[in-house]
LONUMAR-389041 format. One line per 3 residues: number of its first residue (from 1); for each residue x, z, y of N, C-alpha, C. Coordinates in steps of 0.001 Angstrom, whole numbers, plus 524288, in hexadecimal, padded with zeros to 5 digits. Example, Ala and Ser with C-alpha at 12.3 -4.5 7.8 and 13.67 -1.06 7.14 Angstrom:
! residues 2
1 = 83386,81E78,7E9C6,8300C,81E78,7EE6C,83390,81E78,7F31C; 83232,81BA8,7F736,83566,81BE4,7FBDC,83264,81EBE,8001E
***
This chain:
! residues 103
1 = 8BE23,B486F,F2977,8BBC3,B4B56,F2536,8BF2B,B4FD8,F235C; 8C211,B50DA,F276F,8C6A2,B5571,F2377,8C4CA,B5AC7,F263B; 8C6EE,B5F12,F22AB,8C485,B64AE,F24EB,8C635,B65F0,F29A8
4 = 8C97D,B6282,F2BE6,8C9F4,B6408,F336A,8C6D9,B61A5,F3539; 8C3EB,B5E34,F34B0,8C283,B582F,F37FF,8C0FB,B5A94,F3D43; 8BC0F,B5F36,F3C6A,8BA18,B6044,F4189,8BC52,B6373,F476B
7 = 8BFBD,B66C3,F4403,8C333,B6A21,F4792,8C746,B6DAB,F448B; 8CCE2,B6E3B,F47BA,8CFDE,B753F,F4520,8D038,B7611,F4786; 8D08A,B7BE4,F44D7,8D282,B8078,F4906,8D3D1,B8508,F4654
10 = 8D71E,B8782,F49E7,8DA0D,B8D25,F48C2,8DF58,B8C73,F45E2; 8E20C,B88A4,F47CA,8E69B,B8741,F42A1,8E92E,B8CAD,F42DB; 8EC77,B8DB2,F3ED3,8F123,B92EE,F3E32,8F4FF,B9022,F3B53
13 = 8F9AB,B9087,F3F08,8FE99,B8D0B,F3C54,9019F,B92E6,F3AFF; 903DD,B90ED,F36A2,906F2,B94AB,F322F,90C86,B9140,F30A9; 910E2,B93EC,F31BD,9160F,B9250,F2DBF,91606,B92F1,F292B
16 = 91697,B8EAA,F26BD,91701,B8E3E,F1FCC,91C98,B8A70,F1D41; 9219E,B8E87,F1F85,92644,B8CA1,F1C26,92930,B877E,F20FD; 92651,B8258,F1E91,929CA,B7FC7,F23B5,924C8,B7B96,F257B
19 = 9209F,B7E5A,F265C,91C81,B7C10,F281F,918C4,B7EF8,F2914; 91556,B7C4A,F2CC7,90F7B,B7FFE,F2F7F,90C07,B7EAD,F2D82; 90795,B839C,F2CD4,9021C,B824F,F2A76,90066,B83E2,F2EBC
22 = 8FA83,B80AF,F2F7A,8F62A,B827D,F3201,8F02C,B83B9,F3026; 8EEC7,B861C,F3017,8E8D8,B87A4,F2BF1,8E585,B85BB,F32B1; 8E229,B83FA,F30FA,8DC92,B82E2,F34DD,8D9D3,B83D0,F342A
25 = 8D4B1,B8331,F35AA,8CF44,B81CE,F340A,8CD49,B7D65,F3665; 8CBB8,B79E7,F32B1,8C8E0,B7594,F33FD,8C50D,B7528,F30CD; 8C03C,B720A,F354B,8BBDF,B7259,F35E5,8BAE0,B6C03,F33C6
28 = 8B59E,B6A84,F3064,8B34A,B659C,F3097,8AE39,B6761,F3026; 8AB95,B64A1,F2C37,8A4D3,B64A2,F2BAC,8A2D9,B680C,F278D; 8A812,B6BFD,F2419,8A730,B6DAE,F2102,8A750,B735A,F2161
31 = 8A94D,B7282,F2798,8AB1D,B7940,F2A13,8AF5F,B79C1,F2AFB; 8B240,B7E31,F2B64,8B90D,B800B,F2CAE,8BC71,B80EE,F2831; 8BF98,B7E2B,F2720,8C32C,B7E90,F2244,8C908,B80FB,F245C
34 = 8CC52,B82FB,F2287,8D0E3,B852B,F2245,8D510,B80E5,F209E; 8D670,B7DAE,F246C,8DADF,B7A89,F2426,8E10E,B7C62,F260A; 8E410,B78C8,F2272,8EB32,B7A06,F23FE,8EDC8,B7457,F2378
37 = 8F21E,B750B,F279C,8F527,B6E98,F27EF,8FA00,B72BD,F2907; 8FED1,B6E6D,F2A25,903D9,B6FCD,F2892,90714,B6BD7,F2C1E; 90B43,B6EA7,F2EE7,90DB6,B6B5D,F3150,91525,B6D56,F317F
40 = 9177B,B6A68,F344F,91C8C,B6CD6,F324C,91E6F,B6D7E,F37D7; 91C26,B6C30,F3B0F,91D29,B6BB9,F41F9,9192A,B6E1E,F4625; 91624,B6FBA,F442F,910A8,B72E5,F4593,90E3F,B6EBC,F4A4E
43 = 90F60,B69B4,F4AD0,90F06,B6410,F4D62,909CF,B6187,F4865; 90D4F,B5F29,F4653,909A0,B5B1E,F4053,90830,B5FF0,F3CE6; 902BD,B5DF3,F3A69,90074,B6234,F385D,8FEC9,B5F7E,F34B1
46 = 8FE63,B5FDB,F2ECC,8FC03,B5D2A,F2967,8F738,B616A,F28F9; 8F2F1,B5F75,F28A4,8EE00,B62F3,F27A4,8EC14,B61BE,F2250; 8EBBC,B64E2,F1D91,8E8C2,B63BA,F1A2F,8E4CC,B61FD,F1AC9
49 = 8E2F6,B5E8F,F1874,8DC03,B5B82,F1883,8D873,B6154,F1611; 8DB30,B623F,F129F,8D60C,B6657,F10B2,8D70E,B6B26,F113C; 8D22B,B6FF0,F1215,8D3B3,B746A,F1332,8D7A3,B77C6,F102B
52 = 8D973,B7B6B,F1401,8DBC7,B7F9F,F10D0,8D6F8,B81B0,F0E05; 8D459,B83C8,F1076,8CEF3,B8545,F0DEC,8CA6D,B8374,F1063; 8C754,B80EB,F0DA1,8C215,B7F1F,F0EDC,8BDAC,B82BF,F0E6C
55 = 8BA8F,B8410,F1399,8B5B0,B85B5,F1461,8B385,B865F,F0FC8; 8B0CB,B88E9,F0D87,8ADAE,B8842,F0875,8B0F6,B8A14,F038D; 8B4F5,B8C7D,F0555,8B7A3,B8DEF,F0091,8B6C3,B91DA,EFD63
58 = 8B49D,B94CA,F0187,8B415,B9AD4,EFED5,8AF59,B9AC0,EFB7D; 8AF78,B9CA7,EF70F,8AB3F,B9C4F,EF2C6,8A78B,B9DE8,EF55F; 8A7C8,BA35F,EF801,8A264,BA6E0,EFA6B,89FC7,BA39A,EFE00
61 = 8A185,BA068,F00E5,89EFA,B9D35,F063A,8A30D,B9FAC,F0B40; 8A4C3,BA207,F0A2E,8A882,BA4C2,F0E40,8A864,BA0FA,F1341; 8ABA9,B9CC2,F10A4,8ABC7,B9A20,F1689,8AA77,B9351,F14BB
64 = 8A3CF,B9399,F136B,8A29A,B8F9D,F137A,8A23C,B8AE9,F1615; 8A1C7,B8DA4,F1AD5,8A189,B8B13,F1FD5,8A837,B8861,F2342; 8A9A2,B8C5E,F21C8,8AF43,B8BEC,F2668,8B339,B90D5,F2410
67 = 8B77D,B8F31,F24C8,8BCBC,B8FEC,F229B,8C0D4,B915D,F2709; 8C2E5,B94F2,F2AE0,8C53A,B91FE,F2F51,8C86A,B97B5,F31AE; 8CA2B,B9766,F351E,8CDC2,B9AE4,F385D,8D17B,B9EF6,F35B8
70 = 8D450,B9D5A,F312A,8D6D5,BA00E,F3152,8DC12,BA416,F3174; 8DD4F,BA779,F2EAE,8DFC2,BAA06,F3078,8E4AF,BAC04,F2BD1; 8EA15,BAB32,F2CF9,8ED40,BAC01,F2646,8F053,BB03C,F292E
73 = 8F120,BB34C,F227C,8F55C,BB7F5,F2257,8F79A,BB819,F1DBF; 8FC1F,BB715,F1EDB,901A5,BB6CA,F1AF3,8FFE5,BC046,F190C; 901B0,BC03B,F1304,900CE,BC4CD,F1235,90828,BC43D,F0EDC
76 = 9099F,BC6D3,F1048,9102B,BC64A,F0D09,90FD5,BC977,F079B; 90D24,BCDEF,F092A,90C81,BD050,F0459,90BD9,BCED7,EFF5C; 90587,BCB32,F0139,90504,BC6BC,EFC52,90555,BC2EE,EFB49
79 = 90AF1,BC171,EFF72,90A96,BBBF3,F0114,90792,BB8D9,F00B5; 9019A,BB983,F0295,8FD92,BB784,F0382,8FCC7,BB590,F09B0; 8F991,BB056,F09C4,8F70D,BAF83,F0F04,8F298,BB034,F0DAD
82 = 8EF6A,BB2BC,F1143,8E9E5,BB2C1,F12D1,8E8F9,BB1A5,F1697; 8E2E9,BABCE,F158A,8E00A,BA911,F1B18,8DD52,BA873,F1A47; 8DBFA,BACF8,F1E07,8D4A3,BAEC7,F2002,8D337,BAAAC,F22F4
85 = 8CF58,BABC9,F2249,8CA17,BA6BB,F2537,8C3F8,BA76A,F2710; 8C350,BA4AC,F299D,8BE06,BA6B5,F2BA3,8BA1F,BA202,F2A5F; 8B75C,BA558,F2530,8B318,BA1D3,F22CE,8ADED,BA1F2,F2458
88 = 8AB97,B9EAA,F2354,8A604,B9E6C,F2500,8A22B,B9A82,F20BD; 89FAB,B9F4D,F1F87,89B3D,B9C3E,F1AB4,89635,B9E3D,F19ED; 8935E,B9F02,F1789,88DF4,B9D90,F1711,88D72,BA4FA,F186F
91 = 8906B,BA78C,F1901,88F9E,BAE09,F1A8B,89107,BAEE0,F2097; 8920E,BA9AB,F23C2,894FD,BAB9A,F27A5,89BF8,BACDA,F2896; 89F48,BADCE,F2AB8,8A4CF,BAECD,F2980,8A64D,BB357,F28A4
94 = 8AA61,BB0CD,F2638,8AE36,BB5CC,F228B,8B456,BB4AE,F22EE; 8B64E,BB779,F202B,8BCA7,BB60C,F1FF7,8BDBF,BB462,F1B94; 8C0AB,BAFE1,F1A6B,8C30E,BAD02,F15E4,8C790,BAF08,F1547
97 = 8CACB,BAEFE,F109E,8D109,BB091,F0FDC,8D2B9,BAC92,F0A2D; 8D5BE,BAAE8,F0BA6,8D90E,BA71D,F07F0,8DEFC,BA9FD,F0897; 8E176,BA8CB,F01D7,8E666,BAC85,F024C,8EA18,BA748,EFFE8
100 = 8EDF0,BA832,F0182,8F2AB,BA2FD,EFF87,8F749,BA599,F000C; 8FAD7,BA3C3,EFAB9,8FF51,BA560,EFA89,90256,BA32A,EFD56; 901CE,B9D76,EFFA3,9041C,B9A4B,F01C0,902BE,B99E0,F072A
103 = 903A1,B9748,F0B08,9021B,B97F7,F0F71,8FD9B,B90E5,F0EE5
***
């Protein structure tokens, strides 16, 4: 019953200090969600149970459907990350963007 159950894909592993992140997308019955796990050996991997971001987040319908593939850029300027995404909702797809100070 968890937001991988059915399939992932597209992991992107990232250095964060003295450990690795990986952002995914995993798939169940609810559509494609934006998952991350953490490992210190890039071997064993701890996966959060719940999304980074869940399908359905976006107020507009953006990506009602599915949440998935995407894509981060460190900005130094504003020491901002931005991760785009490729949503899909009741308009067809679009691009998602989530911004974090943190990685």
């Amino acid at each position: 019953n968890g937001y991988d159950e059915r399939f992932v894909a597209d992991g992107k592993v990232f250095r964060e200090n003295d450990h690795w992140v990986m952002f995914y997308f995993g798939v169940n019955c609810d559509g494609a969600h934006i998952m991350v796990a953490f490992s210190t050996d890039l071997v064993n991997w701890t996966t959060d149970p719940e999304p980074l971001y869940k399908a359905g987040g976006h107020p507009g319908d953006l990506d009602k459907e599915h949440a998935h593939k995407i894509s981060l850029v460190w900005n130094p300027a504003d020491e901002t990350w931005y991760l785009s995404y490729c949503a899909v909702g009741t308009n067809g797809r679009g691009i998602g963007l989530i911004t974090s100070q943190k990685i």
